[in-house]
BAMAR-944778 format. One line per 10 residues: number of its first residue (from 1); their letters; for each residue y, x, z of N, C-alpha, C. Coordinates in Angstrom, 3 decimals. Example, Ala and Ser with C-alpha at 12.3 -4.5 7.8 and 13.67 -1.06 7.14 Angstrom:
BAMAR-944778
1) as) -5.690:13.190:7.800:-4.500:12.300:7.800:-3.300:13.200:7.800; -2.250:12.850:7.080:-1.060:13.670:7.140:0.030:12.900:7.870 $
END
This chain:
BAMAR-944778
1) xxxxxxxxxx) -80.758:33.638:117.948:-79.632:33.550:117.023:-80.076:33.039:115.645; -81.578:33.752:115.398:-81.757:33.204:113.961:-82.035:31.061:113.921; -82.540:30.623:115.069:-82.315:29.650:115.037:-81.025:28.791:114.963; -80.528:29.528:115.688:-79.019:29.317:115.753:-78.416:28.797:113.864; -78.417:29.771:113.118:-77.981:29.960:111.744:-79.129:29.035:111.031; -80.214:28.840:110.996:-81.290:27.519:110.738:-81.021:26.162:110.395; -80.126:25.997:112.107:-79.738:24.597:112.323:-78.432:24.698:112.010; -77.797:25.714:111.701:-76.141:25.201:111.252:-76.455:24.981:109.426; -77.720:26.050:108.914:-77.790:25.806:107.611:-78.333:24.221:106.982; -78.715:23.786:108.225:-79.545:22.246:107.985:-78.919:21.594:107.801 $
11) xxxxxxxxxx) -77.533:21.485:109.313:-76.520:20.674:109.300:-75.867:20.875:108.241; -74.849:21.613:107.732:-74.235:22.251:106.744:-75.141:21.483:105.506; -75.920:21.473:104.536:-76.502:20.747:103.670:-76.223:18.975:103.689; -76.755:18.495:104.759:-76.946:17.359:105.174:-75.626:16.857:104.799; -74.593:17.600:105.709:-72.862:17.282:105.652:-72.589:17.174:104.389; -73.466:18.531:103.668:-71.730:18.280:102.259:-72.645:17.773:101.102; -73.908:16.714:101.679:-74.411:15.863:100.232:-74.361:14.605:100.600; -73.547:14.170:101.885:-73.107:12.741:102.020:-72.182:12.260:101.659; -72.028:11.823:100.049:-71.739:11.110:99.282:-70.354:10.355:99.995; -69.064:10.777:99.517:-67.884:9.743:100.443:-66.835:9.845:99.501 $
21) xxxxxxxxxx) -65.702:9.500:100.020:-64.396:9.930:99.368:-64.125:11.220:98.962; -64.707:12.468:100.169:-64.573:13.810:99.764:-64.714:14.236:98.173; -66.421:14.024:98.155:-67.157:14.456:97.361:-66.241:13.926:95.797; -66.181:12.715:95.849:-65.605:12.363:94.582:-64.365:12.823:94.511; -63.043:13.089:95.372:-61.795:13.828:94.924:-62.007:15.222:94.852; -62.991:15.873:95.224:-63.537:17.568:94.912:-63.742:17.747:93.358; -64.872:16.720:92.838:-65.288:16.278:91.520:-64.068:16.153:90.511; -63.773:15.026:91.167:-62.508:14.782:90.310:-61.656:15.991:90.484; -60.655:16.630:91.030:-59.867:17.451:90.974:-60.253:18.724:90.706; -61.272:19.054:90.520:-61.707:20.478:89.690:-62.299:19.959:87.539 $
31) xxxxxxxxxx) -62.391:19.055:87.749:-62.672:18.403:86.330:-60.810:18.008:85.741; -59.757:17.842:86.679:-58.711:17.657:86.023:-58.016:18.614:86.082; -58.031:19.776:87.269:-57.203:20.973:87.136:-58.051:21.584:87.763; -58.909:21.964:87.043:-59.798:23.067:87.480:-60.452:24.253:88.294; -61.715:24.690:88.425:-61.734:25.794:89.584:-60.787:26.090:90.704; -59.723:26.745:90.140:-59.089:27.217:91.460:-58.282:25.898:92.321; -57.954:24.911:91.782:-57.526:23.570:92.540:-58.428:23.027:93.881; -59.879:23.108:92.869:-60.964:22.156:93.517:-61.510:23.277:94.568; -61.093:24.408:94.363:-61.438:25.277:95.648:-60.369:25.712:96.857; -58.995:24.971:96.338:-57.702:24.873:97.413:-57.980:23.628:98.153 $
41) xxxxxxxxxx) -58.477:22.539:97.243:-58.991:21.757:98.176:-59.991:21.996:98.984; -61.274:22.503:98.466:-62.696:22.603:99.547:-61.541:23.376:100.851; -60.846:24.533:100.326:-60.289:24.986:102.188:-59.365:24.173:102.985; -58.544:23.327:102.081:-58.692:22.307:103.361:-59.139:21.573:103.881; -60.351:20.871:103.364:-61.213:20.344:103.953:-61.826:20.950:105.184; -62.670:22.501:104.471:-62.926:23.085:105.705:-61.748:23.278:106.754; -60.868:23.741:106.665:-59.882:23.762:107.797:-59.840:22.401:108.300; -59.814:21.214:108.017:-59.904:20.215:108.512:-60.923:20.139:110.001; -62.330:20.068:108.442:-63.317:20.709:109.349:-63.234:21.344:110.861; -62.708:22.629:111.213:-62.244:23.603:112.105:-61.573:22.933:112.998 $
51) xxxxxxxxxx) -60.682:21.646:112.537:-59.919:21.626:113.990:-60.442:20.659:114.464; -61.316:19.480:113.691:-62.324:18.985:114.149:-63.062:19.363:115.426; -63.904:20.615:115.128:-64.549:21.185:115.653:-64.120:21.653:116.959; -62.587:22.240:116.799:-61.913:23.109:118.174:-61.561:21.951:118.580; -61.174:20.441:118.821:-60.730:19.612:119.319:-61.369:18.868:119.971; -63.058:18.631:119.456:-63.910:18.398:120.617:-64.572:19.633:121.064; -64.767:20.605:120.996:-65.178:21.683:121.483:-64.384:21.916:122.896; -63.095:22.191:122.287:-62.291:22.755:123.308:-61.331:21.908:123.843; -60.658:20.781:123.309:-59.973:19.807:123.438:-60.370:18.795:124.821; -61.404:18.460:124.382:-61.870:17.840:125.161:-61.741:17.666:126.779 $
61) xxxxxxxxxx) -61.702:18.737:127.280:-61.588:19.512:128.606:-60.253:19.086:129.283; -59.060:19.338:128.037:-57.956:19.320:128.756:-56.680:18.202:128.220; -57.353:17.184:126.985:-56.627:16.073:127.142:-57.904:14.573:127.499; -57.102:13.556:127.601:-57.720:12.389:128.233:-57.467:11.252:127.745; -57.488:11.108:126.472:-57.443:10.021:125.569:-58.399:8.970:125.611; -57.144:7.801:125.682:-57.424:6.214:126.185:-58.366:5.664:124.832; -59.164:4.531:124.975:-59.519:3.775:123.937:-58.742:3.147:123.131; -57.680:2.662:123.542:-56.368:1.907:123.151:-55.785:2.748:122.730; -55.590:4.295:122.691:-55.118:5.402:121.741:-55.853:5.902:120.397; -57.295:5.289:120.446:-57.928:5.879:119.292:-58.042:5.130:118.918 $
71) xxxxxxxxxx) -57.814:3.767:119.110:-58.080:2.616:118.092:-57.080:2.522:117.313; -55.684:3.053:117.567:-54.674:2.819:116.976:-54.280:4.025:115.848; -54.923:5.738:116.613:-55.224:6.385:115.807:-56.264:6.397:114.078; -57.440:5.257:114.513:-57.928:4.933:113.304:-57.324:3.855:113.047; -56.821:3.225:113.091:-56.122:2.013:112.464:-54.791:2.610:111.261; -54.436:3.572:111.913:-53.605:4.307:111.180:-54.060:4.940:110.297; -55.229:6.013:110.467:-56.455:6.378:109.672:-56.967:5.625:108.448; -57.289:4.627:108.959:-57.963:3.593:107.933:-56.162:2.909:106.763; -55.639:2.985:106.989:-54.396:2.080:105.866:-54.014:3.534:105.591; -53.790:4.619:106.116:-53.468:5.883:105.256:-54.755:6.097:103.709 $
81) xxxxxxxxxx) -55.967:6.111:104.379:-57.068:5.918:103.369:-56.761:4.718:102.347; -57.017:3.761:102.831:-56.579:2.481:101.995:-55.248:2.772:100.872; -54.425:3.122:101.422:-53.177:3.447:100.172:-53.287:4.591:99.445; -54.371:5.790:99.802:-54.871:6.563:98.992:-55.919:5.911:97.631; -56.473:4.859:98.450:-57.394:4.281:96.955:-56.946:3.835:96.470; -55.901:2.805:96.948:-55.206:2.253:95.428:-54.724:3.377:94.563; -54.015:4.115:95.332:-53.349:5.200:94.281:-54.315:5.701:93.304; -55.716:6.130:93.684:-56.628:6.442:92.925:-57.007:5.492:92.024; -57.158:4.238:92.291:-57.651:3.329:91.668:-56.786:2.780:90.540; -54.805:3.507:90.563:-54.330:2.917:89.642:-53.982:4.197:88.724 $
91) xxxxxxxxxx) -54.228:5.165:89.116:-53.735:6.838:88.516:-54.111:6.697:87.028; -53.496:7.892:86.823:-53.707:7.539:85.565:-54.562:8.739:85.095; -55.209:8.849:84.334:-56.681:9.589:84.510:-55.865:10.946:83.371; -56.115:12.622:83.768:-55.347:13.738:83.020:-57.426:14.217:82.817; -56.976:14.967:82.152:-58.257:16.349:81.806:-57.683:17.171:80.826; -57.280:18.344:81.566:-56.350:19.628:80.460:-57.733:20.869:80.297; -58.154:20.728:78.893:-59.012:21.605:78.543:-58.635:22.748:78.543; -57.398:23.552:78.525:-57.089:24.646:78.723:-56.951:25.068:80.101; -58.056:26.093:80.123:-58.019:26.549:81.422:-56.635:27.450:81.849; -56.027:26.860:83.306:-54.776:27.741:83.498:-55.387:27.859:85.082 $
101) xxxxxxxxxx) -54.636:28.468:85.538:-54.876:28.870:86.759:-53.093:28.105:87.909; -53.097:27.498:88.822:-52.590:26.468:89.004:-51.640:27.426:90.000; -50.134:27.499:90.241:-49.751:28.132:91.317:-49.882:28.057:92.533; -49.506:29.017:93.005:-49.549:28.795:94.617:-48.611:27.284:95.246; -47.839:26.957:94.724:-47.390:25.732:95.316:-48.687:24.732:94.699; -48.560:24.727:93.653:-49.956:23.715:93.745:-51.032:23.779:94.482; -51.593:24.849:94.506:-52.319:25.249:95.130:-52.588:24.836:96.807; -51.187:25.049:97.324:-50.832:24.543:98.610:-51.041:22.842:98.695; -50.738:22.306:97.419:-50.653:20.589:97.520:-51.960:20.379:97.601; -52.889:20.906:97.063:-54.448:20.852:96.946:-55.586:21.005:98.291 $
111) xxxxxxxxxx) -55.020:22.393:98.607:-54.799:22.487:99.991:-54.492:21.106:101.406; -53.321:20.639:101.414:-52.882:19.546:101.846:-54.260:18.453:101.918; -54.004:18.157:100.361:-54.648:17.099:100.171:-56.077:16.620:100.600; -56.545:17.967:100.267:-57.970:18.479:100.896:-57.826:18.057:102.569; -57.187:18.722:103.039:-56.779:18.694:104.643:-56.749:17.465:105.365; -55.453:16.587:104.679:-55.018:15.366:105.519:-56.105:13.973:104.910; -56.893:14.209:103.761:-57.519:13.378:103.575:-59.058:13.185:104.636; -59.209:14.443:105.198:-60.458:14.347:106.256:-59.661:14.101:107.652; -58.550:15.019:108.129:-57.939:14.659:109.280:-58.091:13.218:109.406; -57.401:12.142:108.256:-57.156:10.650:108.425:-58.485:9.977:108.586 $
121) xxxxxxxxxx) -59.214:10.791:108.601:-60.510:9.747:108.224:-61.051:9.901:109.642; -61.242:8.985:110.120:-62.362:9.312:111.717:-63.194:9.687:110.969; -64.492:8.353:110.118:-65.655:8.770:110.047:-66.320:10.043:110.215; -65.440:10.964:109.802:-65.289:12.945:109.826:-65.258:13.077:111.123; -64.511:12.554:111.936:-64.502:12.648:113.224:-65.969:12.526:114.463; -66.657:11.080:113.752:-67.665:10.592:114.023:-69.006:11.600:113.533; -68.850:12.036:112.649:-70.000:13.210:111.989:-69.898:14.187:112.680; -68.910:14.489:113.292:-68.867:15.972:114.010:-69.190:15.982:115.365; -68.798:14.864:115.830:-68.946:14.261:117.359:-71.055:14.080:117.345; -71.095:13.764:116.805:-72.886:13.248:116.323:-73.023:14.498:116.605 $
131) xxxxxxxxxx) -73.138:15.990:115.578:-73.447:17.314:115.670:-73.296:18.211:116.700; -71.939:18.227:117.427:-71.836:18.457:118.599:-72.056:18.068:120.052; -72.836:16.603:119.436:-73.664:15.964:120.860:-75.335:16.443:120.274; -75.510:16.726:119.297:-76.595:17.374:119.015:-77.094:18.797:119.487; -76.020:19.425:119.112:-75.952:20.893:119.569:-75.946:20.993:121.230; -75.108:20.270:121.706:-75.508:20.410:123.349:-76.431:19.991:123.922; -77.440:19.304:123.126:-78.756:18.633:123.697:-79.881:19.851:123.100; -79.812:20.560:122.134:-80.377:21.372:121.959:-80.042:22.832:123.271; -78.638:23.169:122.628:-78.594:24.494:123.893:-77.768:24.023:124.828; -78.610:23.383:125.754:-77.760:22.758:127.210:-77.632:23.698:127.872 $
141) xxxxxxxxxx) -76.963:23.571:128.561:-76.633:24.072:129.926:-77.855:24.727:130.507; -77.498:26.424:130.822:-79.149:27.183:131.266:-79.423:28.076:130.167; -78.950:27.559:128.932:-80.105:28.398:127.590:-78.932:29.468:127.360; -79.908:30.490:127.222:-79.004:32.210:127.145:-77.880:32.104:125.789; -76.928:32.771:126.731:-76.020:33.001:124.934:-75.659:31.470:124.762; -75.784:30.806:125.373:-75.232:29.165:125.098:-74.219:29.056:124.056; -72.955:29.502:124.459:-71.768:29.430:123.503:-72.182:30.143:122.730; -72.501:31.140:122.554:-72.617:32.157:121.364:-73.332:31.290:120.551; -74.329:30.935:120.650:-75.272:30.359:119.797:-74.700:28.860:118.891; -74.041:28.336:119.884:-73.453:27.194:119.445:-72.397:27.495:118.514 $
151) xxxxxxxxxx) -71.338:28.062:119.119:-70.497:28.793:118.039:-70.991:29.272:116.503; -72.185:30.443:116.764:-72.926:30.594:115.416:-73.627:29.420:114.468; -74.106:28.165:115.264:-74.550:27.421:114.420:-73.291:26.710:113.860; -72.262:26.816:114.400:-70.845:26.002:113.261:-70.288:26.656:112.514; -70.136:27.968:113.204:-69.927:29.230:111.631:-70.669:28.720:110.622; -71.951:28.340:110.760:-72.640:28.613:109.367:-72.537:27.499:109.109; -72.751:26.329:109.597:-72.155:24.749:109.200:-70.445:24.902:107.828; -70.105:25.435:108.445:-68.654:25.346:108.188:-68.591:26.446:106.703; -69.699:27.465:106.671:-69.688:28.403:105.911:-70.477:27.648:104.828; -71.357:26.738:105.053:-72.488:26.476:104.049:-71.366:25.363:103.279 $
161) xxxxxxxxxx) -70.896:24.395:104.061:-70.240:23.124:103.415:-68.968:24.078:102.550; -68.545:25.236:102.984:-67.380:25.454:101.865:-67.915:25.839:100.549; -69.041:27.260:100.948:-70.053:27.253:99.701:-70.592:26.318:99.194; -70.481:24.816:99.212:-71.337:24.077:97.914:-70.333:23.113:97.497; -69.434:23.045:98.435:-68.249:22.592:97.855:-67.569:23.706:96.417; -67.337:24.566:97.187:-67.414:25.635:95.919:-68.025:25.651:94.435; -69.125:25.764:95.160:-70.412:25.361:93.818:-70.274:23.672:93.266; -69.758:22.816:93.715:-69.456:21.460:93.155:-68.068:21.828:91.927; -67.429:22.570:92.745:-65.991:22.724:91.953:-65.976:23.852:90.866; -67.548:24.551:90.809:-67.460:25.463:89.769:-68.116:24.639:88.425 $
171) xxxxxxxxxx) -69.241:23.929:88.936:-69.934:23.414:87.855:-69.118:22.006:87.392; -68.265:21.885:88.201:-67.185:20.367:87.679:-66.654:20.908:86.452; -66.050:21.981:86.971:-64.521:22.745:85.689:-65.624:23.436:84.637; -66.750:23.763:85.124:-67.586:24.095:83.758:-68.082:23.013:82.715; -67.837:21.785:83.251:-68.246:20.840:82.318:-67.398:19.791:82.115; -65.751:20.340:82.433:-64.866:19.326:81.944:-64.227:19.245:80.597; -64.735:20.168:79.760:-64.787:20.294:78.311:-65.523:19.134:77.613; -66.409:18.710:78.149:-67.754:18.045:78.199:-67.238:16.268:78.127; -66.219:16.229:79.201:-65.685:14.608:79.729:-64.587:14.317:79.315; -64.834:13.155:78.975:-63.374:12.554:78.143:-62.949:11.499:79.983 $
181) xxxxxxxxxx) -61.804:11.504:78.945:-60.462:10.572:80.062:-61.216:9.630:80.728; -61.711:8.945:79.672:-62.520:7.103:79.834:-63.478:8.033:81.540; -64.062:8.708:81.495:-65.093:9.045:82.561:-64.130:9.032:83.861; -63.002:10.128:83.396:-62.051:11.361:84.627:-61.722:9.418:85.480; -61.474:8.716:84.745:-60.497:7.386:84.921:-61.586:6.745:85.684; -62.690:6.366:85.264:-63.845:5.900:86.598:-64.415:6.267:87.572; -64.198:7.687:87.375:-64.272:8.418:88.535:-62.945:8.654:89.669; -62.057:8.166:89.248:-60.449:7.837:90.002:-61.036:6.552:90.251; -61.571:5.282:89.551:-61.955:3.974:90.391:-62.417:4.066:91.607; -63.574:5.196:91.382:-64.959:5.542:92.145:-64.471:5.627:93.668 $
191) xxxxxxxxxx) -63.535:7.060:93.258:-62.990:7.517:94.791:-62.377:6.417:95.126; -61.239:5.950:94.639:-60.644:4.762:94.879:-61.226:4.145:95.868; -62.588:3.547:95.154:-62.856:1.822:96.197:-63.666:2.762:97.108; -64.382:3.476:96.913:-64.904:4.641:97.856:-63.830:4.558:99.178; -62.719:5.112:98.975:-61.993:5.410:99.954:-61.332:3.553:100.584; -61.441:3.114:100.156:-61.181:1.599:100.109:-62.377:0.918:101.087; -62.817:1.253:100.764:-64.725:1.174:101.625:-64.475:1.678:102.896; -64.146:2.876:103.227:-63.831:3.614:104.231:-63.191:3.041:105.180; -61.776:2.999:104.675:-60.637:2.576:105.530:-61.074:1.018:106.155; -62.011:-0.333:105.004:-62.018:-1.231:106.236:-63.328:-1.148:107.178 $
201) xxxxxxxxxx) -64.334:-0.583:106.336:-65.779:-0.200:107.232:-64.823:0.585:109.061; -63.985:1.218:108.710:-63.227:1.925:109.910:-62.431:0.845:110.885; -61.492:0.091:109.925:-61.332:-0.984:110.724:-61.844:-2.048:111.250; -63.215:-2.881:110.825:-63.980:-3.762:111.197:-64.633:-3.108:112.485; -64.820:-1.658:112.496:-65.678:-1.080:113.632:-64.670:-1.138:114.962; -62.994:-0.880:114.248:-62.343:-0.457:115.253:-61.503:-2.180:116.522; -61.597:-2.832:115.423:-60.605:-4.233:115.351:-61.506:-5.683:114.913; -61.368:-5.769:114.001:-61.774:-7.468:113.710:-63.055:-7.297:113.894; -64.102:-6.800:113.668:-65.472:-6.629:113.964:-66.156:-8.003:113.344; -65.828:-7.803:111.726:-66.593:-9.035:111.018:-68.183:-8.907:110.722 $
211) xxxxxxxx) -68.452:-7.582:110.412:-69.680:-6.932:110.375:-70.198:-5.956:111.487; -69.429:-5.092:112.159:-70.080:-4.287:112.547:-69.257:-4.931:114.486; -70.270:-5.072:115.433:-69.829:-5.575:116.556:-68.962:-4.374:117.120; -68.505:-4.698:117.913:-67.741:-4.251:118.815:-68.334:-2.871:119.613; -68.028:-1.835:119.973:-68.433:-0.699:121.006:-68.637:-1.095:122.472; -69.834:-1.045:122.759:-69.787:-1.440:124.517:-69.249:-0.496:125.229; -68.548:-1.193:126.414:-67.303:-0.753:127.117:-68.231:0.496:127.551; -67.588:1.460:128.068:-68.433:2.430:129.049:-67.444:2.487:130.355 $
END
């Protein structure tokens, strides 16, 4: 078991310091409405996270999804992202130095936002699929406690990425006293073409394949 919690603490690190769209709307949204925002978002992310997880975990088994269904699923993926960066890229940049504490309906939008911005994204999809073809090559089929163990190493995956997300969104709002607009506003570019990046890197893989070839058939 203690290996178990090892390799979810490894994974878990690895995950939440790869640099993406996440990372910069966490940043950004605890530097413009502070702490408790940027931590409504980290839980939906993690919940994102979660169904990730239960969907190839458990999913898998009992639906049978075509290639011609997931290409169209990221295609959709990728222009949902895409119209998120412009929006970022044209926003208009806030930083309220008075700390307030944000309501529960906001709270919920933060939430959301957190949520449907990883749902839309395969690449998230693709990171988890990687880990969980990892994890079954480690405890295959035969090794004691199989599920248990596997299970425990995504608990702590899932536990570590909310804790430093956390810790991103504490030390953001601690130093948004610190940042003027001109910054909050390039860091809205950032995510922007960030997420702009995403959506066609997703479609070239999925469709036109100008850079990245095509998937061999299986």
């Amino acid at each position: 078991m203690i290996e178990a919690v090892i390799s979810g603490i490894g994974f878990g690190l690895v995950l939440t310091f790869l640099t993406g769209p996440v990372f910069f709307a966490l940043i950004k949204t605890s530097i413009e409405k502070g702490f408790h925002a940027g931590v409504a978002l980290a839980l939906g992310v993690v919940c994102s996270d979660m169904v990730f997880v239960g969907a190839l975990l458990f999913g898998a088994q009992y639906f049978d999804i075509s290639a011609h269904d997931k290409t169209i699923a990221g295609v959709v993926g990728s222009v949902i992202l895409f119209i998120i960066g412009i929006y970022y890229i044209f926003k208009k940049a806030e930083v309220s130095y008075k700390v307030t504490v944000p309501t529960r309906l906001h709270k919920a939008g933060y939430f959301l936002k957190g949520f449907f911005m990883c749902i839309f994204n395969p690449t998230i999809l693709l990171h988890w699929t990687f880990v969980i073809g990892t994890a079954s090559t480690v405890y295959h089929e035969g090794v004691h406690n199989r599920a248990l163990k596997i299970g425990i190493m995504f608990l702590t995956i899932l536990i570590v990425q909310f804790g430093m997300d956390t810790t991103k969104a504490f030390y953001a709002d601690k130093l948004r006293d610190r940042i003027s607009v001109k910054f909050v506003h390039r860091l809205n570019e950032i995510a922007g073409v960030a997420l702009i990046i995403a959506s066609l890197i997703i479609c070239d893989k999925l469709v036109t394949h100008f850079v990245f070839s095509a998937p061999a058939a299986s």
